[in-house]
C-alpha positions as CSV (number, residue, x, y, z in Angstrom):
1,X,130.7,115.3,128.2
2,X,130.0,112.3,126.0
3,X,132.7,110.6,124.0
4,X,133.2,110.0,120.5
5,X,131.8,112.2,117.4
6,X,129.2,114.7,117.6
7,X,126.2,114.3,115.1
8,X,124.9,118.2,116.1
9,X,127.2,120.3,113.8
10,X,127.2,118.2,110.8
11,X,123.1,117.3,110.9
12,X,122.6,121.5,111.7
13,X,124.7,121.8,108.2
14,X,122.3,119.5,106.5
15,X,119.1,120.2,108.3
16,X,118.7,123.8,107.1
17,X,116.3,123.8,104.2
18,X,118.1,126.1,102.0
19,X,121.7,124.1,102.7
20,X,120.2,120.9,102.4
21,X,118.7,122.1,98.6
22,X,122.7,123.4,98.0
23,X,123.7,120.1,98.9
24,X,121.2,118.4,96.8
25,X,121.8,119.9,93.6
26,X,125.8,119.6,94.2
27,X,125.3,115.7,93.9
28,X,125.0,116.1,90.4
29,X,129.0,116.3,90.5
30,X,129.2,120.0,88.9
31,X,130.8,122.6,90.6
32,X,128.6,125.6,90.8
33,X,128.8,129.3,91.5
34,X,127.3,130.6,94.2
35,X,125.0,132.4,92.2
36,X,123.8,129.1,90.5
37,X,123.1,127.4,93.9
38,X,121.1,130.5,95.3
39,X,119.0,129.9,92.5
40,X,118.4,126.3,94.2
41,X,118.1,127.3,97.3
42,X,115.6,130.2,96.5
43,X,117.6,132.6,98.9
44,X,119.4,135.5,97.8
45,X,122.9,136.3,96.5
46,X,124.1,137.0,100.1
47,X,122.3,134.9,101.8
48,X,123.5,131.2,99.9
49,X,127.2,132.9,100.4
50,X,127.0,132.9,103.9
51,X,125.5,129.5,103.4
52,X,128.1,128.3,101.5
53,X,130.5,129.9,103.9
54,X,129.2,127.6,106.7
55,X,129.6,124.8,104.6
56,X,133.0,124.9,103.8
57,X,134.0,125.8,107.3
58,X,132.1,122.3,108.5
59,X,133.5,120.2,105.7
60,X,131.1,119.0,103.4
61,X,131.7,121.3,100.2
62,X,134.9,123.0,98.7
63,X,135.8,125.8,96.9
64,X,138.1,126.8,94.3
65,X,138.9,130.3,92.3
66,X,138.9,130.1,88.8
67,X,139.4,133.3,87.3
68,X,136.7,136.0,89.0
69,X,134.4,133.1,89.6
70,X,134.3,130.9,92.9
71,X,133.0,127.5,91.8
72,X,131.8,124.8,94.8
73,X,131.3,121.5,95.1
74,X,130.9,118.7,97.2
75,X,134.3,117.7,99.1
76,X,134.8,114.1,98.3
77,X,132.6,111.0,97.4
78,X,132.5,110.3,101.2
79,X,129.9,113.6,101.5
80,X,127.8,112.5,98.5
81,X,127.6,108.9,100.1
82,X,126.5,110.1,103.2
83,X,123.7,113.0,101.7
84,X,122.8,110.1,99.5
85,X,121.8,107.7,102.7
86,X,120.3,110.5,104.4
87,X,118.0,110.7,101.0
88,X,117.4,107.1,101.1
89,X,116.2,107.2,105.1
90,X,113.8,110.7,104.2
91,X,112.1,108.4,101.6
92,X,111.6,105.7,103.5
93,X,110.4,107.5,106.4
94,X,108.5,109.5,104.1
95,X,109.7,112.5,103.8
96,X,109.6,113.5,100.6
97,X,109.0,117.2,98.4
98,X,105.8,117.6,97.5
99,X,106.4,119.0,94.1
100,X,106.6,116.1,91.6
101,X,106.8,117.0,87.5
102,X,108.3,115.3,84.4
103,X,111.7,114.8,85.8
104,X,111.6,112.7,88.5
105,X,110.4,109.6,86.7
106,X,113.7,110.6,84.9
107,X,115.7,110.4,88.0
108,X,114.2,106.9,89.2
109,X,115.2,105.4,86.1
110,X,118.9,106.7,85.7
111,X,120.6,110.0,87.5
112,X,124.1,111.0,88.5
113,X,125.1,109.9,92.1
114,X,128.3,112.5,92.2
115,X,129.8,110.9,89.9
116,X,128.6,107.1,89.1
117,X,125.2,106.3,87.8
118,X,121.8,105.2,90.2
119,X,118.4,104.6,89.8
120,X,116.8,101.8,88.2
121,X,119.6,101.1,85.6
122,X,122.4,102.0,87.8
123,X,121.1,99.1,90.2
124,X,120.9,97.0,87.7
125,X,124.2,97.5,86.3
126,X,125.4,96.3,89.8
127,X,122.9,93.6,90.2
128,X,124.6,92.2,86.3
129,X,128.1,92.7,88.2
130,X,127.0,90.3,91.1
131,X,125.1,87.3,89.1
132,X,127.1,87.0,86.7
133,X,130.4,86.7,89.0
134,X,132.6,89.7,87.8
135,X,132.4,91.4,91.1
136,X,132.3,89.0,94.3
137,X,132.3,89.9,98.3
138,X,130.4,91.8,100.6
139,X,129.5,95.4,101.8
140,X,132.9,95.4,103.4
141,X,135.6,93.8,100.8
142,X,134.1,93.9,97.0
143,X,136.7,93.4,94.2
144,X,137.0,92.2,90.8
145,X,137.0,88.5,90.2
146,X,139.7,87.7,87.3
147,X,136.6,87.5,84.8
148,X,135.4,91.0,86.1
149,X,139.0,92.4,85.4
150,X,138.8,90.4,81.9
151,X,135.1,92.0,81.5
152,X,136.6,95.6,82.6
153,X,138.9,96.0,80.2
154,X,136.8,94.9,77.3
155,X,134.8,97.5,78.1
156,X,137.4,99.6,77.4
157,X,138.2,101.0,81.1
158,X,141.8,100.7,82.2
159,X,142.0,99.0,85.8
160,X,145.6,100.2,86.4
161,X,144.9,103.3,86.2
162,X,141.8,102.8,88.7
163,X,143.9,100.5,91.1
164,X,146.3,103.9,91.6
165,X,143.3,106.0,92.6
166,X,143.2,107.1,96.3
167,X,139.7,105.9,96.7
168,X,138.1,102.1,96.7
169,X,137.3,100.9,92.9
170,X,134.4,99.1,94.4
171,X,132.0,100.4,96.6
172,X,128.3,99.9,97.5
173,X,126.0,103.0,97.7
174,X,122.4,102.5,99.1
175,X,119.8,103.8,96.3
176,X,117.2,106.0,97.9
177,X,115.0,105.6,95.0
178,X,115.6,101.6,94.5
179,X,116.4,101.3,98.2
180,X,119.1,98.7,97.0
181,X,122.7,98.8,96.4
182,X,124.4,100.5,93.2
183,X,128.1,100.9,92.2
184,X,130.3,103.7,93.3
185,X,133.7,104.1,94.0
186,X,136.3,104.6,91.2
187,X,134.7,101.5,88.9
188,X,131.5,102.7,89.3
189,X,132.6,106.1,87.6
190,X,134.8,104.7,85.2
191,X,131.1,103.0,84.2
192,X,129.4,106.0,84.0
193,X,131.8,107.8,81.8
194,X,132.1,104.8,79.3
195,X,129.1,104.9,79.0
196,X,128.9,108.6,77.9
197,X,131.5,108.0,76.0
198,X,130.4,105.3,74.1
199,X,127.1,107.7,73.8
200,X,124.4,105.4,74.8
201,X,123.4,107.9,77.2
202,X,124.2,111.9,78.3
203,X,123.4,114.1,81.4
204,X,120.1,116.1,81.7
205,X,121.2,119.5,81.6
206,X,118.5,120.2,83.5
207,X,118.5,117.8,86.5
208,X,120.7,114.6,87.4
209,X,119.0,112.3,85.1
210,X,120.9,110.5,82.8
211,X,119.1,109.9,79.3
212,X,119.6,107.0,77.5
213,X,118.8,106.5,74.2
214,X,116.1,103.5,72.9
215,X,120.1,102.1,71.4
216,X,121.9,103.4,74.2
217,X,119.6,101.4,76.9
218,X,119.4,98.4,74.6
219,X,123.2,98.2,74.3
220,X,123.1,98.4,78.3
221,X,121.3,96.0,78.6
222,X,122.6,93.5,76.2
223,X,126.1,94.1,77.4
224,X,125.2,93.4,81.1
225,X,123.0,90.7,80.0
226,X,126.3,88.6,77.8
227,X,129.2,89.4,80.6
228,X,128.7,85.9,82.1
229,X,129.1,84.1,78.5
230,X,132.2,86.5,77.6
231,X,130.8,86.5,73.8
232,X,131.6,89.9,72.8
233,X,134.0,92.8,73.0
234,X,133.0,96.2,73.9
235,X,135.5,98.6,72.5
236,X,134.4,100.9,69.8
């Protein structure tokens, strides 16, 4: 028997076309009903529960009761990082659905990665980060120089609160779109929700795009673009 951990269970979770759309749809960072994600799948009622059974059991989604309704979702931000790599290696090797539409400029330019933002602006947003020296290091040991810290809290995000969190504040997460790096961990979501909060952009109810206004992306933009000159505060 070979040592160490076995790749068959977990790739046989993914691999199955009506899982892997489960899974897919669960990166937006809801929880979903099972009815909801046999609607994804295309597979009955039934069929996406004894699905979703098999997921559970293997790790890679969890479920809670609420009320009569069993809601799922995706275990922890160490599933979505590893669905989102094995997105980035089917685009580059090509693999990709054949059905295109409206939406998935949408998702190039900005979408929900579980729960901090990717695409175009999400890179770029990390890209801002890096050049203008508020986050420093490498794949292995990012963190917040002191201006970063400075920049954070202007921006109205509290890092005390983020430094208590029982997962990294700064993480790297390869874009399959972009194939580049974006921000996760618990900065990267603290990002994404300012940034709703401050309303310069909301979810897609439809998909994982995120939509930013012409304001909203300007305001982006200008506030990435200033962070190395400290000129201006962000709070509301």
């Amino acid at each position: 028997m070979k040592d160490g951990p076995n790749l068959a269970p977990i790739a046989a979770l993914a691999g199955d076309p009506a899982r892997a759309n489960m899974l897919a749809a669960l990166m937006s960072g809801k929880a979903l009903t099972a009815t909801e994600l046999a609607g994804e799948a295309g597979v009955t009622l039934p069929t996406a529960s004894s699905h979703l059974a098999k997921l559970t059991a293997g790790g890679l989604v969890a479920m809670r009761k609420q009320g009569r309704h069993r809601y799922y979702s995706l275990l922890d931000e160490q599933v979505a990082e590893f669905l989102e790599q094995l997105m980035h290696l089917a685009a580059r090797t090509g693999h990709l659905r054949t059905r295109t539409g409206p939406r998935e400029p949408a998702l190039r330019r900005a979408r929900v990665c579980y729960d901090h933002l990717a695409g175009e602006l999400g890179v770029a947003l990390f890209d801002g980060l890096i050049s203008s020296g508020l986050l420093a290091g490498d794949e292995n040991k990012l963190e917040l120089t002191r201006r970063g810290k400075r920049f954070v809290a202007e921006f109205g995000i509290d890092i005390a609160a983020l430094a208590y969190a029982r997962r990294p504040m700064c993480r790297t997460c390869l874009d399959w779109s972009m194939r580049r790096k974006h921000l996760a961990g618990s900065l990267g979501a603290a990002f994404l929700q300012r940034i709703y909060d401050l309303k310069w952009a909301k979810r897609d109810g439809q998909s994982r795009a995120v939509l930013f206004s012409v304001m909203g992306e300007r305001q982006f933009r200008v506030a990435f673009a200033v962070a190395k000159s400290n000129r201006r505060s962000f709070d509301n």
